[in-house]
C-alpha positions in Angstrom: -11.0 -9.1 -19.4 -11.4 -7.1 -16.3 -11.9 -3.7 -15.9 -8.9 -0.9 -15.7 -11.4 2.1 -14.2 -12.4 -0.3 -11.2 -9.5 -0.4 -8.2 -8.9 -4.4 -7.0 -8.7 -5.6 -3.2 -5.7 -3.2 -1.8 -6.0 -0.5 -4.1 -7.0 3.0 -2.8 -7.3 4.3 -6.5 -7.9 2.8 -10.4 -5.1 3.6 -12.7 -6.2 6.3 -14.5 -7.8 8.3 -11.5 -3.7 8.0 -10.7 -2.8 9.2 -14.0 -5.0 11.7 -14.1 -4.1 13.1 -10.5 -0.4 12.1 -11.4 -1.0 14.4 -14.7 -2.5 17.4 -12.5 0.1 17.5 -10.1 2.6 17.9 -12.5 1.0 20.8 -14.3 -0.2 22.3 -11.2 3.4 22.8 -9.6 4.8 23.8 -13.1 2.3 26.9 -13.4 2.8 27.5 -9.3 6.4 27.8 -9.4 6.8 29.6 -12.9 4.6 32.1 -11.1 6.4 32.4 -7.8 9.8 33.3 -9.7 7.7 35.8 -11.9 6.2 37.8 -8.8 7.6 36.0 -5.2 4.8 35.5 -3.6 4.4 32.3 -2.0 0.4 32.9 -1.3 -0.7 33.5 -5.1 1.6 30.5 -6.2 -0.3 28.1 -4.0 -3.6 29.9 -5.8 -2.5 29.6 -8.9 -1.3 25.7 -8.3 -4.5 24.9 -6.8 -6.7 26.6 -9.4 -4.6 25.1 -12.2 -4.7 21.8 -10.6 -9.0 22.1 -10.6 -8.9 22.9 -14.5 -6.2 20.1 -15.0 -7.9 17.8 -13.5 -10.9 18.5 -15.7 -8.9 18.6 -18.7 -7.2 15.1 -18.3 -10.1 13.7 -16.8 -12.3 14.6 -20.2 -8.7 13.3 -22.6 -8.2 10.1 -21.2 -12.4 9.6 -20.9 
């Protein structure tokens, strides 16, 4: 059987370093834009998104391990 974690010829990522970032994204722009409606301001959303996105990425990373 061959291995999931490894990407094949023509693959830029494995599958679940795509799930993962797939995952992140997701949660990231959810807690960015709940924030922006909550205080309209399009600089501390991005913050918020990119330092959700870092602890999501963590988070899944150590699930799906």
């Amino acid at each position: 059987m061959g291995n999931n974690n490894c990407p094949g010829p023509g693959q830029p990522f494995a599958v679940r370093t795509a799930l993962v970032m797939f995952m992140a994204l997701v949660v990231a722009g959810v807690a960015g834009g709940l924030f922006y409606t909550e205080v309209q301001s399009a600089g501390l959303a991005v913050l918020t998104g990119g330092a959700t996105f870092a602890s999501a990425w963590r988070f899944f990373d150590w699930l799906i391990r």
